[in-house]
C-alpha positions in Angstrom: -2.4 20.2 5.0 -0.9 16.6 5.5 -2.5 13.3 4.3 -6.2 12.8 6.0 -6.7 9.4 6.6 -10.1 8.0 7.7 -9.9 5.4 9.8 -12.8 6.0 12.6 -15.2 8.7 13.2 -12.8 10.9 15.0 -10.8 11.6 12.2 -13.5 13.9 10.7 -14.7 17.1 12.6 -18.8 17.5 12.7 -18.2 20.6 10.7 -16.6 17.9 8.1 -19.0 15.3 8.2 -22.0 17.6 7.6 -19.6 19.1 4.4 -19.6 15.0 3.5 -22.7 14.1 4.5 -24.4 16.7 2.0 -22.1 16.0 -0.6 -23.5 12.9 -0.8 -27.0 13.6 -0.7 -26.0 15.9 -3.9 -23.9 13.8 -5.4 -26.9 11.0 -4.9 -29.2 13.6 -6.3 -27.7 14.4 -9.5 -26.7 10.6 -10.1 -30.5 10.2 -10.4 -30.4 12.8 -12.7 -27.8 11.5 -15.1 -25.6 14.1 -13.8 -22.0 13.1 -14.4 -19.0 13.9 -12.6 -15.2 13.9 -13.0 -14.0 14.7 -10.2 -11.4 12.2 -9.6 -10.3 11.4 -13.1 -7.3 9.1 -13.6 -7.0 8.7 -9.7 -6.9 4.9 -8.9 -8.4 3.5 -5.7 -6.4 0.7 -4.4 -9.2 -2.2 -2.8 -7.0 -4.1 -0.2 -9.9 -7.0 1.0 -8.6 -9.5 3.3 -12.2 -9.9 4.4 -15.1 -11.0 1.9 -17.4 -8.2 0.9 -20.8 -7.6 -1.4 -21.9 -4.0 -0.7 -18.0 -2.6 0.3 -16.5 -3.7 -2.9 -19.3 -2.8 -5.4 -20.0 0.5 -3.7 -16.1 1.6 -3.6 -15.3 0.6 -6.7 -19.0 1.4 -8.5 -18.3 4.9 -6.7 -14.9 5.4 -7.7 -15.7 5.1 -11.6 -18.6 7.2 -11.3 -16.4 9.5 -10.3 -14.1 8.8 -13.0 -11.4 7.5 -11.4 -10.5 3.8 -11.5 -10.8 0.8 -8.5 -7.9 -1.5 -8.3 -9.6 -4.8 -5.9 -6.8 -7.3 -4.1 -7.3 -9.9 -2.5 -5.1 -11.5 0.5 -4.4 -14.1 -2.6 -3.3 -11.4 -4.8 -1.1 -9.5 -2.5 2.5 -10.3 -1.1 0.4 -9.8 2.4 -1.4 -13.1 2.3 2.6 -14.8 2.0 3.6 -12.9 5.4 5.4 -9.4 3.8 5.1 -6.8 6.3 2.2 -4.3 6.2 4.5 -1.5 6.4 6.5 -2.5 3.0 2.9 -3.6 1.4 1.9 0.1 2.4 4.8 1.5 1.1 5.0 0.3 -2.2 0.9 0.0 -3.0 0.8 3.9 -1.5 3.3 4.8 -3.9 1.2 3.3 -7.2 -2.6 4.6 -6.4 -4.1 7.8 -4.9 -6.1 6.7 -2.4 -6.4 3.6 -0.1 -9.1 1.5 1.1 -8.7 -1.9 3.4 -10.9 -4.1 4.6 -9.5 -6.5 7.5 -9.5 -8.2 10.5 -7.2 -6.1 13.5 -7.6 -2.5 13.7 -4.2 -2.3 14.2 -3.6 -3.3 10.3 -5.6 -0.2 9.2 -3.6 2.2 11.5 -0.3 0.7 10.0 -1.2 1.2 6.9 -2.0 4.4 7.8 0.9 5.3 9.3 3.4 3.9 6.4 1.2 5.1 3.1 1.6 8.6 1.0 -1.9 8.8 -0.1 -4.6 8.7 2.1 -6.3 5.2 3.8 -10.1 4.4 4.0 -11.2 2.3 7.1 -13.7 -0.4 4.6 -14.5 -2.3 8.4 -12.0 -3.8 11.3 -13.0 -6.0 13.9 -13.4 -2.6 15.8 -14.9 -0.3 13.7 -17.1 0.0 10.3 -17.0 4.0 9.8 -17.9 3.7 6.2 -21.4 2.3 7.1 -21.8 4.9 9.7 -21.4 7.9 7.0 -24.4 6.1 5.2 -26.4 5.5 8.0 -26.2 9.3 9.2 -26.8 10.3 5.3 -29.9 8.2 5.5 -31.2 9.5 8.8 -30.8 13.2 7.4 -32.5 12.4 4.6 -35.8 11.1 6.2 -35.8 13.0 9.3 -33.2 15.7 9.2 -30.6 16.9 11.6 -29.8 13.3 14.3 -28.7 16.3 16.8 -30.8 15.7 20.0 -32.1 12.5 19.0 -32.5 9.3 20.7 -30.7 6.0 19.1 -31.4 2.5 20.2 -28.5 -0.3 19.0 -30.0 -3.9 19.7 -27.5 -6.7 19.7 -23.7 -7.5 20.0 -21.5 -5.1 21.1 -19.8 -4.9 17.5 -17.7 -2.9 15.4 -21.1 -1.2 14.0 -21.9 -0.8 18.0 -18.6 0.9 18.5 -19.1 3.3 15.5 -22.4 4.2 16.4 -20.8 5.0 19.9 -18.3 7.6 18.0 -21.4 9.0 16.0 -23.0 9.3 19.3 -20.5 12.1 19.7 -19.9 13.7 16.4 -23.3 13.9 16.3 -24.4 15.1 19.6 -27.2 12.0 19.9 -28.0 10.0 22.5 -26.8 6.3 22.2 -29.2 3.3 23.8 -27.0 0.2 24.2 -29.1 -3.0 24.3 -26.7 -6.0 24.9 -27.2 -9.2 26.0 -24.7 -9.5 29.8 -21.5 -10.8 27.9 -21.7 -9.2 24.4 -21.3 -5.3 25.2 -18.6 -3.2 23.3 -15.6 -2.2 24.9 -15.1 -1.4 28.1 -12.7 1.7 27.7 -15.1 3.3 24.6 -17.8 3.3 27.3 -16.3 4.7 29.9 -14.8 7.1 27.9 -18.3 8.0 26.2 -20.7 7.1 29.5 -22.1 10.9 29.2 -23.5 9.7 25.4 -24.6 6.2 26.3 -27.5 4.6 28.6 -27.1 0.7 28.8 -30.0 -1.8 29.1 -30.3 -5.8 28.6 -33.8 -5.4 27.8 -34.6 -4.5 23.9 -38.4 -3.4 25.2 -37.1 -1.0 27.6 -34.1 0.4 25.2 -36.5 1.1 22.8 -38.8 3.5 24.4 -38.3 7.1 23.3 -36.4 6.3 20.3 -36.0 8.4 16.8 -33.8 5.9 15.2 -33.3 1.7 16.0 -30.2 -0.3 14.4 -29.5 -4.0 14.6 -26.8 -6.1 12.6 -26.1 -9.7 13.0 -25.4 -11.1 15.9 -22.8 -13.7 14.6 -20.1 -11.7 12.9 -17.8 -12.9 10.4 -14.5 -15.0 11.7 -17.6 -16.1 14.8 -19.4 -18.4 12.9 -17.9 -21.8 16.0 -20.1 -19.3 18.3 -23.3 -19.4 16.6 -25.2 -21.4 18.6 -24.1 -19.8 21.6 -25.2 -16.8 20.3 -28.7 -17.8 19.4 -29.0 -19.0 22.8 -28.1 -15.5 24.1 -29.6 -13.1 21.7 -32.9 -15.4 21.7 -34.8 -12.2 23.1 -33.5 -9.5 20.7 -34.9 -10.2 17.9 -36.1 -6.6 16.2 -40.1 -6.8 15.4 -42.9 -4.4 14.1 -43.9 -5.1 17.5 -40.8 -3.9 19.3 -40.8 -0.9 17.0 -44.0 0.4 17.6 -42.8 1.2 21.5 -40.4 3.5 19.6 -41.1 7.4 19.1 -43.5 7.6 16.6 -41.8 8.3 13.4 -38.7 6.3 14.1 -36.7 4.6 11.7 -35.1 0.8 11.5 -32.1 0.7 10.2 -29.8 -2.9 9.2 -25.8 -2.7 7.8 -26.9 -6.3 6.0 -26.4 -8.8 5.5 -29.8 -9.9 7.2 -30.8 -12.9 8.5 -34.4 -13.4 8.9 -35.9 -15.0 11.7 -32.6 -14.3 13.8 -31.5 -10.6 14.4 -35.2 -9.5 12.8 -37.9 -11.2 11.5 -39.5 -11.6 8.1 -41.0 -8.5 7.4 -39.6 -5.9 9.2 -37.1 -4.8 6.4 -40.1 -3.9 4.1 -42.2 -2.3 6.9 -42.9 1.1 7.0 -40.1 1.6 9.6 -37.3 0.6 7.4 -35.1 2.8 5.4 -33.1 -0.3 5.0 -33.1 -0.2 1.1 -31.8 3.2 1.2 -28.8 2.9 4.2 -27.5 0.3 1.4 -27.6 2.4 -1.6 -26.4 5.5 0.4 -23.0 3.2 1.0 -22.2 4.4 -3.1 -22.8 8.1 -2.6 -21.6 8.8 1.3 -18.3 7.1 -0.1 -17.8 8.9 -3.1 -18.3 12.0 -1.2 -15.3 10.8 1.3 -13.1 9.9 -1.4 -13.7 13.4 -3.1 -13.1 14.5 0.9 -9.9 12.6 1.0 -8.8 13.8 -2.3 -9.1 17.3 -1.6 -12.1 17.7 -4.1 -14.6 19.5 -1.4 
């Protein structure tokens, strides 16, 4: 089999992502038990960050030494890249030096490049379009409180993101049903939509989104590189704010779930993270052992 690369959701087959999925919930297990693994010894993770990070960079590289392996981080300020050489040859030479890739940018186009120029395999750590990585967590989480998310109804409230684009490609791998709760203007794009309509109902209202959901997900609603939009976007997400309140229109037993970093009082309020609803504390911790069971993925170690 050639190189696997994991760059969005459809790279993995749902046959694949359950194999992940409860490799991580083992591999999560037996961490708790001081259970030690080895499974990539002497491989080195290559970090490529040219967008700042807390829980990316200390789960990837945390994860890659539990594992036995070793994490490599660069920065755009430690790399040829941030003086204008040409992804291709940065790909080429880095790919030749580690075992496994992992980049964290700005285009999605960067990621593919990479991709399509490296010998070892390339890890999708978030694009402007897509944040996959999260997405492994957030279904490991979901299983782990409430099982199987086949059949289930999820609500996303907020921009029309990169997490709001992943979640639409889960929609499918997972066989759920995807509520899209957008304010007119900030919906994800067109083409994923259209292409995944029989997966997605859309609403501008977060009360009527809500109803007859298993599973609710917010993020910020002023990404990174956004920040001269701000206050044009707490004018328009004024209204979207995920409460207690909002939550209890939701199925009874749902979950809230955040990416973080949170910013209370905007995108939720103060106490929703430490509510019953949240498995926020979890989806974060769950970034270590969903990626450590894609690397061992990657790597041929499943």
């Amino acid at each position: 089999m050639g190189i696997r690369h994991f760059l969005t959701l459809n790279d993995i087959s749902p046959t694949e992502l359950s194999t992940i999925i409860q490799r991580a919930i083992t591999l999560k297990t037996e961490r708790a038990a001081g259970v030690l693994h080895k499974s990539c010894a002497s491989k080195v993770l290559g970090m490529i960050f040219e967008k700042s990070s807390t829980r990316t960079r200390v789960s990837f590289e945390a994860g890659i030494a539990q594992l036995g392996g070793h994490g490599l981080f660069l920065s755009s300020n430690d790399t040829q890249l941030g003086r204008g050489e040409p992804i291709e040859d940065t790909a080429r030479v880095i790919s030749s030096m580690v075992d496994i890739l992992m980049v964290r940018t700005h285009k999605h186009d960067i990621v593919e490049t990479f991709a399509e120029y490296s010998k070892v395999p390339v890890i999708n750590a978030l694009t402007d379009s897509y944040h996959p990585c999260q997405l492994l967590a957030d279904i490991q989480t979901y299983t782990e409180h409430r099982g199987n998310p086949q059949g289930k109804t999820v609500t996303w409230i907020g921009d029309g993101n990169n997490m709001c684009q992943s979640y639409i490609k889960a929609a499918r791998l997972c066989d759920f049903t995807l509520n899209i709760v957008c304010p007119e203007g900030y919906e994800p794009d067109e083409t994923l939509l259209a292409e995944n309509s029989d997966r997605i109902n859309q609403f501008t209202s977060p009360i009527e989104g809500i109803i007859h959901s298993d599973w609710v997900v917010t993020d910020t609603w002023t990404s990174m590189g956004q920040e001269k939009e701000k206050q044009q976007r707490l004018n328009a997400f004024n209204h979207f704010q995920v409460t207690e309140e909002l939550m209890a229109q939701a199925n009874d037993g749902a979950v809230f779930m955040h990416c973080l970093p949170a910013y209370r009082g905007m995108e939720i309020n103060d106490t929703i993270m430490d509510s019953p609803y949240s498995v926020v504390w979890d989806e974060a911790e769950n970034r270590l052992h969903a990626q450590k069971a894609l690397m061992e993925f990657l790597l041929g170690k499943l």
